[in-house]
DRENVO-805736 format. One record per residue (C-alpha): residue number from 1; residue in one letter; chain; x negated, y, z negated. Coordinates in nm, 3 decimals, always signed. Each point is the difference from the previous one (the first is absolute). Layout:
// residues N
    i  aa  ch     east    north       up
  NUM   A   A        X        Y        Z
...
//
This chain:
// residues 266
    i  aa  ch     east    north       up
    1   X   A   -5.251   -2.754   +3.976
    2   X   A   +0.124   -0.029   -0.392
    3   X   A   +0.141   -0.319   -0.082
    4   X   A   +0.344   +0.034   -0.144
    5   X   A   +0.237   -0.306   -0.029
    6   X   A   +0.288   -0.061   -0.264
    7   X   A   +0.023   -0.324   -0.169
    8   X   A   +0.304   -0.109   -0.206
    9   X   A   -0.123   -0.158   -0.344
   10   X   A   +0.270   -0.140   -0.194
   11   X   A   +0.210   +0.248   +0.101
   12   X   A   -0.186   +0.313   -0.013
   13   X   A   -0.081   +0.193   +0.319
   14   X   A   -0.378   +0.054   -0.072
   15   X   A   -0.249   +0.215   +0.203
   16   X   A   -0.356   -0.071   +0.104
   17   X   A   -0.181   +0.306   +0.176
   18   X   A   -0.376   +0.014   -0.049
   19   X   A   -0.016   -0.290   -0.255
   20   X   A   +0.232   +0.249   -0.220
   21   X   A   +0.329   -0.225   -0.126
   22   X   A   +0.259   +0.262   -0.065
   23   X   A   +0.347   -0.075   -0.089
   24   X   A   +0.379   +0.112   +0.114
   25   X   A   +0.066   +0.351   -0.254
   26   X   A   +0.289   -0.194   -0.078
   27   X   A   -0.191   -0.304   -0.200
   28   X   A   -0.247   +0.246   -0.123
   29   X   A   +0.313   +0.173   -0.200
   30   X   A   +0.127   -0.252   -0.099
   31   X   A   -0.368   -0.185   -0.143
   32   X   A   -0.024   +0.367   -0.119
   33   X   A   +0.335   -0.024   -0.251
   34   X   A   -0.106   -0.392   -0.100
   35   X   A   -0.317   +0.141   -0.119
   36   X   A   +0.126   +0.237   -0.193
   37   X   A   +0.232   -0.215   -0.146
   38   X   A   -0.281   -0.243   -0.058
   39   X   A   -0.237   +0.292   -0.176
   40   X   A   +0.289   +0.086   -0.268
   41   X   A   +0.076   -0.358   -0.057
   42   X   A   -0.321   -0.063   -0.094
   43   X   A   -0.066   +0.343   -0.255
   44   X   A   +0.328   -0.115   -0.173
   45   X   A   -0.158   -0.339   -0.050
   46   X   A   -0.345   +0.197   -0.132
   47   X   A   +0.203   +0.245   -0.197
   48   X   A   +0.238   -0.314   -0.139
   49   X   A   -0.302   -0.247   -0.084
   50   X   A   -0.224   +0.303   -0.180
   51   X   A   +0.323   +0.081   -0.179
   52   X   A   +0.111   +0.347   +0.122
   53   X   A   +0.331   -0.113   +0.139
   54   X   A   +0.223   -0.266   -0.096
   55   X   A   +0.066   -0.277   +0.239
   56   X   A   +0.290   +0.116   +0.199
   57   X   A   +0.246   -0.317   -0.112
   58   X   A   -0.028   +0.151   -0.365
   59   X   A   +0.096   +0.326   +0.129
   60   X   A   +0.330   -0.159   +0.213
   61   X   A   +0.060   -0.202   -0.277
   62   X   A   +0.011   +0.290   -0.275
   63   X   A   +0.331   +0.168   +0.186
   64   X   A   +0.172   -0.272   -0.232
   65   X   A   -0.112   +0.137   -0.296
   66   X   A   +0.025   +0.341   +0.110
   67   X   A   +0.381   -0.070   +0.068
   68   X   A   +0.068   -0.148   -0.324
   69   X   A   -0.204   +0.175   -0.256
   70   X   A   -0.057   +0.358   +0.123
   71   X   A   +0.345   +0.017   +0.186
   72   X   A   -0.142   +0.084   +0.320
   73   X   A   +0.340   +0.061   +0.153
   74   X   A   +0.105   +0.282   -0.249
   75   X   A   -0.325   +0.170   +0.002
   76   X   A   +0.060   +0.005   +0.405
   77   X   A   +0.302   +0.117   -0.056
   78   X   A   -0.122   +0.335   -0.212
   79   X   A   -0.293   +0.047   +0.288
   80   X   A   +0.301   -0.004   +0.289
   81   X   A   +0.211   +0.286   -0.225
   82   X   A   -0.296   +0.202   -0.060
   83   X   A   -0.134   -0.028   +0.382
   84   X   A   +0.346   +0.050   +0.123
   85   X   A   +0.062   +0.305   -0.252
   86   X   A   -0.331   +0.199   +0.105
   87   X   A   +0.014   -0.084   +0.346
   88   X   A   +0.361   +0.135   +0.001
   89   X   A   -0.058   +0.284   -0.192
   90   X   A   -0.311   +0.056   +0.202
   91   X   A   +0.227   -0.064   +0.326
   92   X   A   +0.267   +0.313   -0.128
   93   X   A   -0.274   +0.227   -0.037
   94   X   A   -0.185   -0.081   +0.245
   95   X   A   +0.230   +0.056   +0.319
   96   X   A   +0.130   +0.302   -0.185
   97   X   A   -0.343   +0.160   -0.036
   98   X   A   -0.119   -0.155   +0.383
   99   X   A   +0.300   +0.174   +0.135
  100   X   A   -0.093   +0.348   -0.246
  101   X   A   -0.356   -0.022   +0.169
  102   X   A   +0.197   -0.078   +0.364
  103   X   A   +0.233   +0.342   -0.068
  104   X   A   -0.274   +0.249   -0.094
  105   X   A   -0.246   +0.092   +0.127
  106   X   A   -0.182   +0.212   -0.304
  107   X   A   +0.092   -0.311   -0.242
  108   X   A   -0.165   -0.193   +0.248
  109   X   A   -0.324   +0.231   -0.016
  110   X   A   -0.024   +0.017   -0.381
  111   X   A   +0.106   -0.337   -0.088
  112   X   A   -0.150   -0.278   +0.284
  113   X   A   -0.355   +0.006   -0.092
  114   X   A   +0.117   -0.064   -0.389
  115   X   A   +0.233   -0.309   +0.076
  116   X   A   -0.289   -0.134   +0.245
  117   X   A   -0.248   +0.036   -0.255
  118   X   A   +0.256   -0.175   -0.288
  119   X   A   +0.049   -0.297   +0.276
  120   X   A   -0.385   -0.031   -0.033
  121   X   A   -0.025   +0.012   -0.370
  122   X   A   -0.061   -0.294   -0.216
  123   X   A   +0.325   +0.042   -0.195
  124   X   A   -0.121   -0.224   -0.287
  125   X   A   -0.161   +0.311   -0.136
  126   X   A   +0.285   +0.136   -0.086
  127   X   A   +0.113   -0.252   -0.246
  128   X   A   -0.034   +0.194   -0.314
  129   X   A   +0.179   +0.249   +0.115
  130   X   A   +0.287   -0.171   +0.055
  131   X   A   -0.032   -0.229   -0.324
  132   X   A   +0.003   +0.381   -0.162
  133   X   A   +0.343   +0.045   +0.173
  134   X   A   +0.162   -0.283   -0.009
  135   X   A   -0.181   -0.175   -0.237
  136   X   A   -0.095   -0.394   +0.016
  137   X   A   +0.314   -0.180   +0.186
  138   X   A   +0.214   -0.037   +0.259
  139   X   A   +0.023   +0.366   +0.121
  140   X   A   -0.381   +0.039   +0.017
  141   X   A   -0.006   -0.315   +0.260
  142   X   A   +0.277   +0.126   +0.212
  143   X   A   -0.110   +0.371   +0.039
  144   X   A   -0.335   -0.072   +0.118
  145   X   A   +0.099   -0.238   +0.197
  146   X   A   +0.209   +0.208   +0.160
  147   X   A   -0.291   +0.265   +0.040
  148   X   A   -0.197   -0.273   +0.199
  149   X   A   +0.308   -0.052   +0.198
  150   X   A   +0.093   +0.361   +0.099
  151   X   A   -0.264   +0.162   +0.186
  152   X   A   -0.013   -0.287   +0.320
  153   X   A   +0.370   +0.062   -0.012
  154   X   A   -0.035   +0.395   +0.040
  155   X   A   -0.287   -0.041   +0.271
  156   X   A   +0.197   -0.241   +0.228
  157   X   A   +0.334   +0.189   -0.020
  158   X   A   -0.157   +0.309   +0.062
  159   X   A   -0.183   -0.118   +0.290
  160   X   A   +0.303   -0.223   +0.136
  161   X   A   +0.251   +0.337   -0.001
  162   X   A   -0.316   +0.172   +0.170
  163   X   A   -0.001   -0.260   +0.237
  164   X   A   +0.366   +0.053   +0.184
  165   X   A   -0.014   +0.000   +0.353
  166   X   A   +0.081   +0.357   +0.108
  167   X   A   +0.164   -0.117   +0.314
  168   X   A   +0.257   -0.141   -0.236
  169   X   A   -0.005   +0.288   -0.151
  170   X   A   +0.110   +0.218   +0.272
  171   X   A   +0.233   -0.247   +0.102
  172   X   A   +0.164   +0.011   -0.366
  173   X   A   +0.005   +0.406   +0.077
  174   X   A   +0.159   -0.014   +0.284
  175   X   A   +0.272   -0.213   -0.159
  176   X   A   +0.064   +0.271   -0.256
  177   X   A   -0.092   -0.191   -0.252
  178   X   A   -0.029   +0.222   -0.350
  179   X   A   -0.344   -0.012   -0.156
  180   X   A   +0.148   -0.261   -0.281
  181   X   A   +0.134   -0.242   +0.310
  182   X   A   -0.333   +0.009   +0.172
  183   X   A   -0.164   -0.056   -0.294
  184   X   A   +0.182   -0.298   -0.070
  185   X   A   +0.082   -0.158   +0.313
  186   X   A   -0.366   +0.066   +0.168
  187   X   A   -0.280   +0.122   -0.233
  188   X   A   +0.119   -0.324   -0.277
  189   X   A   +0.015   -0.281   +0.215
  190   X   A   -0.284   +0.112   +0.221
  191   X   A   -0.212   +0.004   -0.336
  192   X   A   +0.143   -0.293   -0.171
  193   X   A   -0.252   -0.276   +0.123
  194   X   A   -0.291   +0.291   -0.175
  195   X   A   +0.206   +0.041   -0.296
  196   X   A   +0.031   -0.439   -0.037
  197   X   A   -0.306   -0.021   +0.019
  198   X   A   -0.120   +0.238   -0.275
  199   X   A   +0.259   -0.183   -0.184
  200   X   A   -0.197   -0.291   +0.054
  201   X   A   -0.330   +0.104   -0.062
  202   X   A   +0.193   +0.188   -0.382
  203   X   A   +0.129   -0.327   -0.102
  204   X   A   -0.341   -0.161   +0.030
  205   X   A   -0.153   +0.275   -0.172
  206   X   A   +0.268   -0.008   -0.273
  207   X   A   -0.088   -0.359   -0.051
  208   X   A   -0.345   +0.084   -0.033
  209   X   A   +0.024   +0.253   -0.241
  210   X   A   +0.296   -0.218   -0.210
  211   X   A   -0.252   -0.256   -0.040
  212   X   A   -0.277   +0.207   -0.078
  213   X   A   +0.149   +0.156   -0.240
  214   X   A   +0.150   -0.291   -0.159
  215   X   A   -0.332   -0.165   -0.055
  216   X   A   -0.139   +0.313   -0.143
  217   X   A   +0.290   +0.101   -0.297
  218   X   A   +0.080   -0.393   -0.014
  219   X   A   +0.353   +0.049   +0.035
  220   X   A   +0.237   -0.231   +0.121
  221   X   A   -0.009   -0.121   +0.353
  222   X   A   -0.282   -0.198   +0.222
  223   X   A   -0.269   +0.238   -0.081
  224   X   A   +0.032   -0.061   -0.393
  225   X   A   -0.005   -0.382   +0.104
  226   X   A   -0.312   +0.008   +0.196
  227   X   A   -0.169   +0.173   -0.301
  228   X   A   +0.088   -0.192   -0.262
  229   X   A   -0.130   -0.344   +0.171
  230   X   A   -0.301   +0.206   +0.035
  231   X   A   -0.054   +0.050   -0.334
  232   X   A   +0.091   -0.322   -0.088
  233   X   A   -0.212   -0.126   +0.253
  234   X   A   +0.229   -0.220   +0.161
  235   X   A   -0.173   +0.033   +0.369
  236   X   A   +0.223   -0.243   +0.177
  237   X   A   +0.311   +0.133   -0.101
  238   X   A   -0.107   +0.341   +0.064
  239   X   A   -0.146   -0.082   +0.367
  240   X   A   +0.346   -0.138   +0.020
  241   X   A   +0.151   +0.294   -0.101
  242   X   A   -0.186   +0.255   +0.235
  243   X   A   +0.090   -0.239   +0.284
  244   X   A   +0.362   +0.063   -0.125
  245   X   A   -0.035   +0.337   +0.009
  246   X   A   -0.130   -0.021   +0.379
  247   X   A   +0.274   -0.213   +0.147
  248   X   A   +0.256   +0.292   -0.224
  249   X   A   -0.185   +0.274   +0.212
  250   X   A   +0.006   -0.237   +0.346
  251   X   A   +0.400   -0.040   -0.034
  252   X   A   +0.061   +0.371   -0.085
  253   X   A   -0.159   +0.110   +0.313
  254   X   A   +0.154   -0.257   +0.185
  255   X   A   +0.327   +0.059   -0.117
  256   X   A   -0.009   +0.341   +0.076
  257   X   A   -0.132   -0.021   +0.327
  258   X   A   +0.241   -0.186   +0.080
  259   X   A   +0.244   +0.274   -0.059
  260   X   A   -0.174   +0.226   +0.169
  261   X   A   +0.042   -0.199   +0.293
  262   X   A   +0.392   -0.030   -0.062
  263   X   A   -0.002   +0.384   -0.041
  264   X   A   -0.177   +0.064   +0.293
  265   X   A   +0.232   -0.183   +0.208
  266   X   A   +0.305   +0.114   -0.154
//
C-alpha cells in the first residue's frame, strides 16, 4: 500500500507519494511567475553592468529632460492628431468599403482576397511611394497611416453585417420593416461590437504606422524624437522615450475599449 500523507510546511500543502515531494499547482504558478521575474531582473543587471542598457533610474530620470528640452508634450500632441487623423480617415473608409463587400456579392469575389492580402503586407514598403505623392510631411504620415488602419476596419465590418442573426431578421420582415430600417435598426447594432473592435485593432495600427513613419522621414512627432536621441546617442533618454511611446499605445487602447463597452451597452 503507497504511502501518501500531506504535511503543512509553513503554509504550503505539500505532497509526499513514493519519496516524490510535489507541490499544490497553485504555489508552483506562482514560484513559476517569481522566477521569471527573478531571470529578467538579473539579464537587466548583466545587460546594465556590461553596458548595453542604462540603469533604469537614468532612464526614469531622463523624462525631465525630455519634458523640458525636446517638448515632449507637443511632440505627443502631433502623434495624437496624426493617429487620430488616419485612424479616422481609415474608420470612413473602412465601414464604407466593409459594408460595399457586405452588399455584393461579385465585389466581394474580386476584391476580398486583395484587401486580405494588403492587411498582411508590410506597409512600410510602400513609403516611397507615398513620399512621391505627398512628398516628405504631414500628409505622407497621415495617409499611410490610414492605409494600416483601413483594412482591419473593412474585415470586421464586413464580417459583423454578415454576422446578423437571421431570426432577427425575419422578425424585422415580418414587421415590414423597409430594407433601409432593417438595415439600420438590426444588421448595425447587431454588427457594432465587430465593427468596435476593428476600430480598435485600426487605431493601434495607425499608431504603429504614425510612429514608424515618423522615425523614418524624421518629421515631427515621437518617432522623429526617438531617432534623433539615437543618433545622438543619448540611450537613456531614448529608452525613456520608447517607454513613452508604450504607455501612449496602452491608454489609446484602453480608452477606446472603454467606449466600446459604453457603445455596446447603449
Amino acid at each position: 500500500m503507497g504511502r501518501e500523507s500531506s504535511i503543512i510546511a509553513g503554509g504550503e500543502d505539500v505532497f509526499s507519494r513514493r519519496g516524490v515531494w510535489i507541490l499544490d499547482p497553485r504555489w508552483l504558478s506562482h514560484l513559476s511567475a517569481a522566477g521569471i521575474v527573478l531571470a529578467l531582473a538579473l539579464a537587466l543587471e548583466v545587460a546594465v553592468r556590461s553596458g548595453l542598457l542604462p540603469a533604469p533610474s537614468a532612464v526614469l530620470v531622463s523624462i525631465l529632460m525630455l519634458l523640458d528640452e525636446e517638448q515632449l508634450l507637443r511632440r505627443f500632441a502631433m502623434t495624437a492628431g496624426e493617429v487620430l487623423a488616419g485612424a479616422g480617415s481609415g474608420m470612413i473608409i473602412g465601414v464604407v468599403l466593409g459594408w460595399l463587400l457586405h452588399r455584393g456579392r461579385l465585389i466581394r469575389l474580386v476584391f476580398m482576397g486583395w484587401v486580405i492580402g494588403l492587411a498582411a503586407a508590410p506597409l512600410i514598403l510602400l513609403y516611397p511611394l507615398f513620399l512621391v505623392f505627398f512628398g516628405r510631411g504631414l500628409a505622407t504620415i497621415v495617409a499611410m497611416s490610414a492605409v494600416a488602419a483601413v483594412t482591419p476596419i473593412i474585415l470586421k465590418t464586413c464580417e459583423g453585417l454578415d454576422a446578423a442573426r437571421q431570426v432577427l431578421i425575419d422578425v424585422g420582415r415580418s414587421f415590414d420593416l423597409s430594407p433601409a430600417r432593417l438595415f439600420w435598426r438590426i444588421r448595425v447594432p447587431s454588427a457594432m461590437p465587430s465593427i468596435l473592435s476593428g476600430i480598435r485593432l485600426g487605431l493601434a495600427y495607425a499608431l504603429v504606422g504614425v510612429i514608424g513613419v515618423e522615425y523614418l522621414t524624421n518629421f515631427g512627432g515621437l518617432g522623429e524624437l526617438i531617432a534623433d536621441l539615437a543618433d545622438r546617442y543619448e540611450m537613456a533618454a531614448m529608452y525613456c522615450s520608447i517607454l513613452f511611446v508604450m504607455l501612449v499605445s496602452a491608454s489609446f487602447l484602453a480608452a477606446i475599449e472603454r467606449l466600446e463597452r459604453w457603445l455596446t451597452r447603449g
